[in-house]
C-alpha positions as CSV (number, residue, x, y, z in Angstrom):
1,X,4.1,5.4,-7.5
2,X,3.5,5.2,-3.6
3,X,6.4,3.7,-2.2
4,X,5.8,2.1,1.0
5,X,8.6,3.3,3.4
6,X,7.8,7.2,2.7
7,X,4.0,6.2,3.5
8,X,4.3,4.6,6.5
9,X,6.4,7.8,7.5
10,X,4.4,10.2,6.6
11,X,1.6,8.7,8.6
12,X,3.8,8.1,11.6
13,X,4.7,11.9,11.0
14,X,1.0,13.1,10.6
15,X,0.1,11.5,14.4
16,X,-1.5,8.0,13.0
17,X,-1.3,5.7,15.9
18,X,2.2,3.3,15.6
19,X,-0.3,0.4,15.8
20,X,-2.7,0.7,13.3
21,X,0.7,1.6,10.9
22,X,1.7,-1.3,11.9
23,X,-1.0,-2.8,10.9
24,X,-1.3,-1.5,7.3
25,X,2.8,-2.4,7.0
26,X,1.9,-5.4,7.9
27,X,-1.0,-5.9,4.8
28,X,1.0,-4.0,2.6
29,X,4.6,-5.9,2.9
30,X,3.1,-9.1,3.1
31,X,0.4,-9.3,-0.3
32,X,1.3,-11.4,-3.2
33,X,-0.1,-10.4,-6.7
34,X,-1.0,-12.5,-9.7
35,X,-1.9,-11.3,-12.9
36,X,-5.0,-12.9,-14.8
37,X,-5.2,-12.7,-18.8
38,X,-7.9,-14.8,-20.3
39,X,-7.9,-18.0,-18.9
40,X,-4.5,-17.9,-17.7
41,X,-3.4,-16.9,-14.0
42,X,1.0,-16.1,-13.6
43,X,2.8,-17.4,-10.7
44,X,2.8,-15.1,-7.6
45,X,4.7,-12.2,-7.0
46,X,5.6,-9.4,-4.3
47,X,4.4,-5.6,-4.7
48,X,6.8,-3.0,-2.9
49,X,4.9,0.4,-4.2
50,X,1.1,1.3,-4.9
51,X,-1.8,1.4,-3.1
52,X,-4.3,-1.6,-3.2
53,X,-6.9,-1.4,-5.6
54,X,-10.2,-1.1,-5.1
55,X,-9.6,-0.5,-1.1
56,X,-11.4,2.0,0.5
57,X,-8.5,3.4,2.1
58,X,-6.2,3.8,-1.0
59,X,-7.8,7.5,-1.8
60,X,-6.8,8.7,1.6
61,X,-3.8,7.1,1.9
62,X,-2.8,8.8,-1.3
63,X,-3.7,12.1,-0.8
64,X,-1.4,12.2,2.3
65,X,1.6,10.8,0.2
66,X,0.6,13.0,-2.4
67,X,0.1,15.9,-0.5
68,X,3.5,16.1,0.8
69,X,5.2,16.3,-3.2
């Protein structure tokens, strides 16, 4: 799991500029996910880890957190 905090870090660390982090802390902290089965949708909840799917920045973002295991 990508865990937001270490993410942000690590692209603070790598020379991202503080605003566009900001930015993507700012998409990331405040999403709200439901879950759809069938015809039924749950109530909304808050994701703290993961990259968004189906983003086209969630490869590169993970390949940076990955790349520093």
């Amino acid at each position: 799991r990508v865990h937001f905090v270490k993410l942000f870090n690590l692209l603070i660390k790598r020379g991202m500029c503080p605003l566009s982090v900001l930015l993507l802390m700012f998409v990331y902290t405040h999403q709200s996910m439901k879950v759809k089965w069938n015809v039924y949708i749950t109530e909304g909840f808050n994701c703290f880890n993961g990259v968004k799917q189906g983003c086209v920045l969630s490869p590169i973002l993970f390949c940076i957190y990955v790349d520093e295991l």
